[in-house]
TORKOL-4160 file (C-alpha; in steps of 0.2 Angstrom, whole numbers, padded with zeros to 4 digits, m for minus):
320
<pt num="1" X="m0340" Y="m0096" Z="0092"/>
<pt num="2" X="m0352" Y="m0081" Z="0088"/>
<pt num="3" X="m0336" Y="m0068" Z="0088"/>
<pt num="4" X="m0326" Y="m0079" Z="0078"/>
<pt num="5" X="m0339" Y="m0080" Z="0064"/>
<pt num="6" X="m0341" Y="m0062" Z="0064"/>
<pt num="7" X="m0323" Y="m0060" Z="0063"/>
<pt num="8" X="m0324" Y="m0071" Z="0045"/>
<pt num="9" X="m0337" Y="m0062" Z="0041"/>
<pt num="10" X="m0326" Y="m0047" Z="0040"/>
<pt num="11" X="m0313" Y="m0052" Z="0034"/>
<pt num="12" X="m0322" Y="m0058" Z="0018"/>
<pt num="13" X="m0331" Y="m0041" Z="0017"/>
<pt num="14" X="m0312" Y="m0033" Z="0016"/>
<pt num="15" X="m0306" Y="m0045" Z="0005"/>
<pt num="16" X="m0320" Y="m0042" Z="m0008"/>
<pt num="17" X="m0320" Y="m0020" Z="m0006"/>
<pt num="18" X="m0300" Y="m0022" Z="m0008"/>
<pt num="19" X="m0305" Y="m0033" Z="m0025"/>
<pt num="20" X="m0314" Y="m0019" Z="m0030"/>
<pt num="21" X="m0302" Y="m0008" Z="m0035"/>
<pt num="22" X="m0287" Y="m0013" Z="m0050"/>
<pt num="23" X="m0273" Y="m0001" Z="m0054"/>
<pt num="24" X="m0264" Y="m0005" Z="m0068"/>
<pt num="25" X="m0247" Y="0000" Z="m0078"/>
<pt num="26" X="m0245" Y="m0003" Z="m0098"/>
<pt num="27" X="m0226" Y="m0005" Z="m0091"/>
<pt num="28" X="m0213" Y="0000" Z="m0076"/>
<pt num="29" X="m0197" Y="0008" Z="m0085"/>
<pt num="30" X="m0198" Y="0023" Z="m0097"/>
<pt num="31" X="m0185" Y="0034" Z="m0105"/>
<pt num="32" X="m0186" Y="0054" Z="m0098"/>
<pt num="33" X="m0203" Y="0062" Z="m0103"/>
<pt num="34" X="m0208" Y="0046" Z="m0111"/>
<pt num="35" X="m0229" Y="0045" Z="m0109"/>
<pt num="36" X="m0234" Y="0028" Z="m0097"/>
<pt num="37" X="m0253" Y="0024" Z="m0096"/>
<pt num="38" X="m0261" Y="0020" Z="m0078"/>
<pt num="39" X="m0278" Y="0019" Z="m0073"/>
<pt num="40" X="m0288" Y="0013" Z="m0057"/>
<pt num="41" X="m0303" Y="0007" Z="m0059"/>
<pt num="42" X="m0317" Y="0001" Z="m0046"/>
<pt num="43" X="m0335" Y="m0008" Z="m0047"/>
<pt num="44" X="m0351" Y="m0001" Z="m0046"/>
<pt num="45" X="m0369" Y="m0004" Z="m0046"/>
<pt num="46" X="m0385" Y="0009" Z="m0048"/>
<pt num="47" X="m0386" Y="0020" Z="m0034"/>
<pt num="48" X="m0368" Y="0019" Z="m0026"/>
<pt num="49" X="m0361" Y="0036" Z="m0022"/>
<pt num="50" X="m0342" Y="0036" Z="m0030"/>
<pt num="51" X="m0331" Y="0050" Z="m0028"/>
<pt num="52" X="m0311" Y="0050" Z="m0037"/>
<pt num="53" X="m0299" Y="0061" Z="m0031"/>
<pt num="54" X="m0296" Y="0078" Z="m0039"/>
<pt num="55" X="m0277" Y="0080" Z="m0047"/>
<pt num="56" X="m0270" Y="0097" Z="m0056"/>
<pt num="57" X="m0254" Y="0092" Z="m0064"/>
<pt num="58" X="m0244" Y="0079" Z="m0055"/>
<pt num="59" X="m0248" Y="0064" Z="m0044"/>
<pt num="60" X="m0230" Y="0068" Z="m0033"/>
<pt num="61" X="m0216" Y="0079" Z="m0035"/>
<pt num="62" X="m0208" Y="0068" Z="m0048"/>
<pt num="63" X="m0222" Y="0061" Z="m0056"/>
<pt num="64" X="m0231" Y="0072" Z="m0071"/>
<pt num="65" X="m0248" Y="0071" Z="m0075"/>
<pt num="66" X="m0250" Y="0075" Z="m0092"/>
<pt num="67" X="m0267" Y="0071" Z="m0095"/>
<pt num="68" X="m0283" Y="0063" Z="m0086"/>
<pt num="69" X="m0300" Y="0059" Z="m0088"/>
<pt num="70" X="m0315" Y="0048" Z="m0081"/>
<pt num="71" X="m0325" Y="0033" Z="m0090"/>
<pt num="72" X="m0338" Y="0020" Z="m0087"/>
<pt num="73" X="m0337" Y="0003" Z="m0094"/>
<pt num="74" X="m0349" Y="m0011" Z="m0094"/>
<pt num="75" X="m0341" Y="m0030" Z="m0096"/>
<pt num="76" X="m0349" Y="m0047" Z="m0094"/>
<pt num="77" X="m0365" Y="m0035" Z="m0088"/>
<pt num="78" X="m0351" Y="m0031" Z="m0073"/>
<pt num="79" X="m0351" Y="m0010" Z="m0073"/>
<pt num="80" X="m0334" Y="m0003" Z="m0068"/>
<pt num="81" X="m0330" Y="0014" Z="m0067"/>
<pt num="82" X="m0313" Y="0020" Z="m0074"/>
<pt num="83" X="m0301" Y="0032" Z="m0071"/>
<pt num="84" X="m0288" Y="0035" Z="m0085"/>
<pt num="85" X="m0269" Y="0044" Z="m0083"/>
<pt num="86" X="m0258" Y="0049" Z="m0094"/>
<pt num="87" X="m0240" Y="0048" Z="m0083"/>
<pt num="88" X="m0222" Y="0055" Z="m0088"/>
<pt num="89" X="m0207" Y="0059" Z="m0077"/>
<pt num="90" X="m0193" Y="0072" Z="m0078"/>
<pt num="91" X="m0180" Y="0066" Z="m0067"/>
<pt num="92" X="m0170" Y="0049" Z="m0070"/>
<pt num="93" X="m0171" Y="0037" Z="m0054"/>
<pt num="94" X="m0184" Y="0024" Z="m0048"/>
<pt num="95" X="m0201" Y="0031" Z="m0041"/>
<pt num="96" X="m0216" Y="0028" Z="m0033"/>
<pt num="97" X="m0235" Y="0033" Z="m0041"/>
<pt num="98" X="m0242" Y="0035" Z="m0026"/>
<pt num="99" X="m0257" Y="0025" Z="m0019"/>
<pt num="100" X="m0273" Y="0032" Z="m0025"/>
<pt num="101" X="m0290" Y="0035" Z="m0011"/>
<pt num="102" X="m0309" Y="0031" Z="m0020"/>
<pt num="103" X="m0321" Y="0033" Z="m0009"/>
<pt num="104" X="m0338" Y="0021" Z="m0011"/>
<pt num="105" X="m0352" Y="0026" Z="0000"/>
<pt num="106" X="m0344" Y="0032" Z="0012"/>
<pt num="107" X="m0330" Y="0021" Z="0015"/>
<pt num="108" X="m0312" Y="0023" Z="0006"/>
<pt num="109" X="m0304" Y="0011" Z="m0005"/>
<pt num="110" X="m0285" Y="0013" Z="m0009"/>
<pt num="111" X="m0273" Y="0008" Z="m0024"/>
<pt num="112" X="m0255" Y="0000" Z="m0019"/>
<pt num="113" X="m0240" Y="0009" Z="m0024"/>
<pt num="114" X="m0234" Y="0007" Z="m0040"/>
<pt num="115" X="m0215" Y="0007" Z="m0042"/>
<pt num="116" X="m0208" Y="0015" Z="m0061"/>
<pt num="117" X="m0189" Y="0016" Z="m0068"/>
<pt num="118" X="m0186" Y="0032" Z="m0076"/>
<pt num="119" X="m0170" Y="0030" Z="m0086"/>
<pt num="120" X="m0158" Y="0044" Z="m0091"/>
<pt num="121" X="m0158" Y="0046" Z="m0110"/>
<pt num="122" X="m0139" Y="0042" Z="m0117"/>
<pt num="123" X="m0133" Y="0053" Z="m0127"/>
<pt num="124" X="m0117" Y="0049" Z="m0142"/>
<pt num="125" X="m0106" Y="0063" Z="m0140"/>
<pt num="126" X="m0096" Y="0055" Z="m0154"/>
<pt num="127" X="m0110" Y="0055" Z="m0167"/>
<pt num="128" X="m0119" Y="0070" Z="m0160"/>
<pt num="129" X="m0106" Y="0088" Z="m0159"/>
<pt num="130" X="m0107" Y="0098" Z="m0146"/>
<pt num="131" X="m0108" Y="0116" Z="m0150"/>
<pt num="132" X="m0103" Y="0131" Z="m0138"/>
<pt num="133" X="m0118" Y="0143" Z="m0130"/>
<pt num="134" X="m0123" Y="0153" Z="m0142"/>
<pt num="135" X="m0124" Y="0172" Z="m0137"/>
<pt num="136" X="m0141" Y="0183" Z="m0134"/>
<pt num="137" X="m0144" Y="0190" Z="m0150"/>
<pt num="138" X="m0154" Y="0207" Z="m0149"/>
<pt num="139" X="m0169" Y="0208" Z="m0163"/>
<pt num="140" X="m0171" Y="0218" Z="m0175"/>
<pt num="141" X="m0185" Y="0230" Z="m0173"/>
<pt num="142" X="m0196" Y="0235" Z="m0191"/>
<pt num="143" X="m0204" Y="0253" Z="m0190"/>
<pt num="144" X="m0221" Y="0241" Z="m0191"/>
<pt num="145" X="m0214" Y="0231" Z="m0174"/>
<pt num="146" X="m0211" Y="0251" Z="m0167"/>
<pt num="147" X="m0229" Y="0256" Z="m0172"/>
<pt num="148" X="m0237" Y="0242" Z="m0166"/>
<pt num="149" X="m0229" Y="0244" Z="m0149"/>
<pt num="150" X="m0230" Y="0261" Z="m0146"/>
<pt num="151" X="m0244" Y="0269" Z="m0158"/>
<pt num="152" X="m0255" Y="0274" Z="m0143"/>
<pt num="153" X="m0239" Y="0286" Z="m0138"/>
<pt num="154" X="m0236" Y="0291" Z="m0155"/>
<pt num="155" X="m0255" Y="0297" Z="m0154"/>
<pt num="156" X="m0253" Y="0307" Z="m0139"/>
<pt num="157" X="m0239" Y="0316" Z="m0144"/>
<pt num="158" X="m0244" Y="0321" Z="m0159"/>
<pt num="159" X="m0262" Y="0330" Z="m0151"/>
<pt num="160" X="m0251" Y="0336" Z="m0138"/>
<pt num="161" X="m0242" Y="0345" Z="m0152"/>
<pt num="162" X="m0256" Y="0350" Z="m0161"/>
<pt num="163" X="m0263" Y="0357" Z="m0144"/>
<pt num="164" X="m0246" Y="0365" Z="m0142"/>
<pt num="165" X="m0246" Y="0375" Z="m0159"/>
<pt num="166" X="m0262" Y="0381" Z="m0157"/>
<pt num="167" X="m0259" Y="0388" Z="m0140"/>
<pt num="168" X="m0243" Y="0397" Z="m0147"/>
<pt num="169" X="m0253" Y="0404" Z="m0162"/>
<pt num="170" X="m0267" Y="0410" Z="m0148"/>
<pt num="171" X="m0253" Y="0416" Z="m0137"/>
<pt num="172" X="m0245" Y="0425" Z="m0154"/>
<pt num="173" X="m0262" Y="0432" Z="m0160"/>
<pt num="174" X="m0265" Y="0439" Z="m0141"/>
<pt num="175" X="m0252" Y="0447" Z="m0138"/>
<pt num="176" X="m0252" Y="0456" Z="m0157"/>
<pt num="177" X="m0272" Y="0461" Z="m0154"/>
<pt num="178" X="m0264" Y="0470" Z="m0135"/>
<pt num="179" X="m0250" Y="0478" Z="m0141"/>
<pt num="180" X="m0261" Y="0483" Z="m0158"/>
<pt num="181" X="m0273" Y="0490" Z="m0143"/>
<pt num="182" X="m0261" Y="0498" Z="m0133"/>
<pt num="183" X="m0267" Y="0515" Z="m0129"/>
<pt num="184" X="m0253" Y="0527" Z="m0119"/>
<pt num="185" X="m0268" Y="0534" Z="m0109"/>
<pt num="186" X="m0288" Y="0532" Z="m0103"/>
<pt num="187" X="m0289" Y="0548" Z="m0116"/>
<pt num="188" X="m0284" Y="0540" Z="m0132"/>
<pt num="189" X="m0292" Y="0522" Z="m0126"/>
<pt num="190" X="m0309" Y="0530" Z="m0126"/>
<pt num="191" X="m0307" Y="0539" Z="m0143"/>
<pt num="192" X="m0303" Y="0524" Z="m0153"/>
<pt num="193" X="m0315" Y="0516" Z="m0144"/>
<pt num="194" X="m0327" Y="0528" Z="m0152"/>
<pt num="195" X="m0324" Y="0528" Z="m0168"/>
<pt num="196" X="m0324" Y="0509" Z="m0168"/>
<pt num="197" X="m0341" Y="0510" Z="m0159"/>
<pt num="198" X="m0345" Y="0521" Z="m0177"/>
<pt num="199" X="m0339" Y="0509" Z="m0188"/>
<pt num="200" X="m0351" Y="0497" Z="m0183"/>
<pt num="201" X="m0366" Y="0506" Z="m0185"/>
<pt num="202" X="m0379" Y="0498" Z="m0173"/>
<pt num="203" X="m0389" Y="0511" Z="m0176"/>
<pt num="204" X="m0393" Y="0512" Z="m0193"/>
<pt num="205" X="m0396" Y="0492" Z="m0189"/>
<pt num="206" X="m0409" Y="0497" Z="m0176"/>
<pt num="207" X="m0399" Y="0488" Z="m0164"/>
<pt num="208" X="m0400" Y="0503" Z="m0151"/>
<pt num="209" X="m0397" Y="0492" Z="m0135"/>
<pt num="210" X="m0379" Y="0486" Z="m0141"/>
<pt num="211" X="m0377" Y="0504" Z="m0146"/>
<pt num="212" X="m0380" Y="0512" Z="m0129"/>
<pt num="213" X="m0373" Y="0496" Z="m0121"/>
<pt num="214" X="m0355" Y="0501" Z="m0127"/>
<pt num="215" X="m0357" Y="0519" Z="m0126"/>
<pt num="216" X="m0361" Y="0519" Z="m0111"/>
<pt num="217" X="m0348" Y="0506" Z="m0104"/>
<pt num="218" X="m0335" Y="0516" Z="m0115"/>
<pt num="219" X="m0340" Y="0532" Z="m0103"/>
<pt num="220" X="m0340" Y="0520" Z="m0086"/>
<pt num="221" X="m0322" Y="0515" Z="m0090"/>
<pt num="222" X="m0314" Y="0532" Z="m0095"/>
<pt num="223" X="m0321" Y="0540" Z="m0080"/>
<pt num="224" X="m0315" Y="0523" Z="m0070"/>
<pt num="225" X="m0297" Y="0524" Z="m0075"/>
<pt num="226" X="m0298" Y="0544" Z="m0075"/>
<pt num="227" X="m0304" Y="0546" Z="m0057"/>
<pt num="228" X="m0298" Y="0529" Z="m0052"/>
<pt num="229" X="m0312" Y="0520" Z="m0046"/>
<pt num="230" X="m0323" Y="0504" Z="m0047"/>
<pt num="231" X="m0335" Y="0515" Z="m0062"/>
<pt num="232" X="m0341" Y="0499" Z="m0069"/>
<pt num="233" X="m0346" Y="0491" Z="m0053"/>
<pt num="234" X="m0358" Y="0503" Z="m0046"/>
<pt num="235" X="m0377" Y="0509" Z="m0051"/>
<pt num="236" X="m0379" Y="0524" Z="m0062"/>
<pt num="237" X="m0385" Y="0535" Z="m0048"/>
<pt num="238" X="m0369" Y="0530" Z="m0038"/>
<pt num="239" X="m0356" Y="0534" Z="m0050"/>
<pt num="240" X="m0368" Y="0552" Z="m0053"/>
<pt num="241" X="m0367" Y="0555" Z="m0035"/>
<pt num="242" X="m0347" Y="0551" Z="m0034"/>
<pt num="243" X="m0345" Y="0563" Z="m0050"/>
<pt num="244" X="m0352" Y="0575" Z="m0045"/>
<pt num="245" X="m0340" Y="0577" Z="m0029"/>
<pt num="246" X="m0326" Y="0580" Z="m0041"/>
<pt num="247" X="m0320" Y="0600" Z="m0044"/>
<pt num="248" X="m0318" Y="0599" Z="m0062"/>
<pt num="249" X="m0333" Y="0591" Z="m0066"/>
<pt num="250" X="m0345" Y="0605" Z="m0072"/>
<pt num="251" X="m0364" Y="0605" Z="m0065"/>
<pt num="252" X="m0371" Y="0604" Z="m0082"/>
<pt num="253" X="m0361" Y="0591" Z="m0087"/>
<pt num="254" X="m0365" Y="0581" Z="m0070"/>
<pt num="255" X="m0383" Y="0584" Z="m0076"/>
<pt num="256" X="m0381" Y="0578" Z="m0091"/>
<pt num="257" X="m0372" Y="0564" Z="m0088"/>
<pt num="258" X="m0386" Y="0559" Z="m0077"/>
<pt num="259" X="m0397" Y="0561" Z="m0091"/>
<pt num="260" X="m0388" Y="0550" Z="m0102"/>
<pt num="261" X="m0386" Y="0534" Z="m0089"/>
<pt num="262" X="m0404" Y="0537" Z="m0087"/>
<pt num="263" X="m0407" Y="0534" Z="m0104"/>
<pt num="264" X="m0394" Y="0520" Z="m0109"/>
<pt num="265" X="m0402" Y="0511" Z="m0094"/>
<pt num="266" X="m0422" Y="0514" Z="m0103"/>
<pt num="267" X="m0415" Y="0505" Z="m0119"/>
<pt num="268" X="m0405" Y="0492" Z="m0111"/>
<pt num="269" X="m0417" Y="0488" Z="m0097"/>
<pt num="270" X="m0433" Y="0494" Z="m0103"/>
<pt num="271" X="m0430" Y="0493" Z="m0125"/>
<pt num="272" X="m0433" Y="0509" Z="m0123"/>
<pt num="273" X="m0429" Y="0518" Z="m0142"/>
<pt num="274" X="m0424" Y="0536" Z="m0146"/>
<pt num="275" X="m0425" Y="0544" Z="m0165"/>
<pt num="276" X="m0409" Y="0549" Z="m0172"/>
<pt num="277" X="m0407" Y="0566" Z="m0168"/>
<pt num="278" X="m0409" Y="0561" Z="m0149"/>
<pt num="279" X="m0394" Y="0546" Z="m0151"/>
<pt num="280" X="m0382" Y="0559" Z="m0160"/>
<pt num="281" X="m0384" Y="0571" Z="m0146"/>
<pt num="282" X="m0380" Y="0558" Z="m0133"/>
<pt num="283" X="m0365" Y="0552" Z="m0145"/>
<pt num="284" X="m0360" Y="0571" Z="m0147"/>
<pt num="285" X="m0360" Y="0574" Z="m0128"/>
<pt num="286" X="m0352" Y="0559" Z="m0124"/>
<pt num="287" X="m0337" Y="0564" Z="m0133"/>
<pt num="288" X="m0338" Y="0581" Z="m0127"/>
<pt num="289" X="m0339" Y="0577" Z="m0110"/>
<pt num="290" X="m0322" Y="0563" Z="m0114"/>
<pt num="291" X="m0313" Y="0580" Z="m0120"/>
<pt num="292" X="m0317" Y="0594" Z="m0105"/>
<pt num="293" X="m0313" Y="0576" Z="m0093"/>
<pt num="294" X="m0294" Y="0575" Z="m0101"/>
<pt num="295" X="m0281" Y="0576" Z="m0088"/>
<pt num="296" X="m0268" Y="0586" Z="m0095"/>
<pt num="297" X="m0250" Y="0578" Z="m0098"/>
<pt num="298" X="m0240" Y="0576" Z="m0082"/>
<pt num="299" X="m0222" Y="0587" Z="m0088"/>
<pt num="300" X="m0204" Y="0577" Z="m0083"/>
<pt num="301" X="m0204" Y="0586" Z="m0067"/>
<pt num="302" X="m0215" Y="0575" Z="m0056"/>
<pt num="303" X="m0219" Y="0587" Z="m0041"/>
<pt num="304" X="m0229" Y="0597" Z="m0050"/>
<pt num="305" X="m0247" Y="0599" Z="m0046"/>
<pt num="306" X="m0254" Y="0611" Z="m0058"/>
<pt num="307" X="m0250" Y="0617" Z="m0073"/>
<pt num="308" X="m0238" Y="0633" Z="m0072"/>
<pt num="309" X="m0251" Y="0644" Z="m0086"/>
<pt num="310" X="m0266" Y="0639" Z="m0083"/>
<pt num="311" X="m0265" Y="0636" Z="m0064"/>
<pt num="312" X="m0275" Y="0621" Z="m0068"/>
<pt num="313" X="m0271" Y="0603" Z="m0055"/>
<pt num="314" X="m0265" Y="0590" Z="m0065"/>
<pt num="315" X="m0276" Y="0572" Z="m0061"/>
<pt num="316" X="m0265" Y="0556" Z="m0061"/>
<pt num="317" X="m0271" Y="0541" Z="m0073"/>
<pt num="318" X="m0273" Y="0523" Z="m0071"/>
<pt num="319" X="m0266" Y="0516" Z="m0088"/>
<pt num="320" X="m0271" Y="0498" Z="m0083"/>
């Protein structure tokens, strides 16, 4: 007796969770596309945990969601919580919207299939003509359509053309300024080099250090390509010592020429400053010294050593 009551008793709890739940259908057949409205909805009361299923975009694979949302309702002081589908299919047959799971504290509660006609939609071929595929037309592309798409391009090409001129006009003015420079021998290099040392007058500008500066560089590298060696590179009593183990190089001259790095080296190290008589005697010498240190011109015969005259050796050149 007691397991049969308790077998009513939950039977009747079933029957009233399955009442709790009502799908309904505004209506069963619909043309292709055509929207339907359905909507489950389920009892609740203050402090019950409901939780709906989640869709995306279709309850099956022939059944479309096209839009959803949730709402609460409140009739006869009864509060009911809704939820509200907008349906459409894209096939023609009869389908199934598939049962829906809500879950209530715990427990799940399920909708019953729902069967739904979706009809082909006729079409009059006798009212309505049927015209051929029409072919792939190609647009037509504005200049403002071929801007818009490639402007950035446009952009870089024209700076890369800009940068391109002016490297040619850079490469141009080089290579005018070397072969405007071009000195057939260390001889003729350091003259000019003189006389544009001149024209710029750093010492009537009290600017001796730039003066003696050049000077002195103008010597390093005449003796450099001269005797072909790093002149440049080395202290002033180096390049002393290794001029002074040359032949031709007289002792006064290798005196003096110790002299004048000493004192190039007092105005560029130490702002040292001579008066004017003392910075055209080291200009004078300079140029002097640039003369007696000319090697003489190599004649067409090559094996040659010294000249046939004077008896006097030849010294090679570097004309780089």
């Amino acid at each position: 007796m007691k397991n049969l009551l308790l077998l009513v008793n939950f039977l009747i709890i079933q029957f009233s969770f399955a009442q709790e739940i009502v799908p309904k259908l505004d209506r069963t057949t619909i043309k292709i596309g055509e929207p339907i409205k359905y909507q489950a909805k389920i009892d609740y009361k203050e402090g019950d945990k409901i939780i709906f299923p989640s869709f995306t975009d279709s309850l099956n694979y022939h059944i479309t969601i096209l839009d959803q949302k949730l709402d609460t309702v409140k009739t006869d002081g009864k509060s009911e919580i809704v939820q509200h589908f907008e349906l459409t299919g894209f096939d023609a047959g009869k389908f199934n919207i598939p049962s829906i799971k809500i879950q209530k504290n715990g427990k799940d509660f399920s909708t019953k299939e729902i069967e739904i006609d979706i009809q082909d939609v006729a079409v009059d071929t006798t009212k309505n003509a049927i015209f051929p595929i029409k072919p792939v037309m190609e647009e037509q592309y504005s200049l403002g359509d071929y801007w818009n798409k490639y402007w950035l391009y446009g952009i870089i090409a024209l700076v890369l053309f800009i940068i391109g001129i002016v490297l040619v006009v850079l490469y141009i003015r080089s290579k005018s300024k070397i072969s405007g420079n071009s000195y057939k021998t260390p001889y003729d290099e350091a003259k000019a080099s003189l006389k544009a040392l001149d024209a710029k007058k750093y010492l009537k500008k009290g600017e001796q250090k730039e003066y003696y500066t050049q000077l002195s560089f103008i010597l390093r590298k005449y003796l450099g390509r001269v005797y072909h060696f790093s002149a440049l590179e080395i202290l002033s009593d180096e390049l002393v010592m290794y001029i002074s183990s040359k032949e031709d190089i007289l002792p006064e001259d290798n005196q003096k020429l110790k002299e004048f790095l000493f004192d190039a080296d007092l105005v560029k190290f130490a702002k040292q400053e001579f008066d004017q008589p003392k910075n055209e005697l080291n200009r004078k010498w300079v140029e002097e010294f640039i003369d007696r240190v000319k090697p003489l011109e190599i004649p067409e015969n090559g094996d040659l050593k010294k000249d046939e005259v004077t008896g006097e050796n030849y010294k090679q050149f570097n004309n780089n």
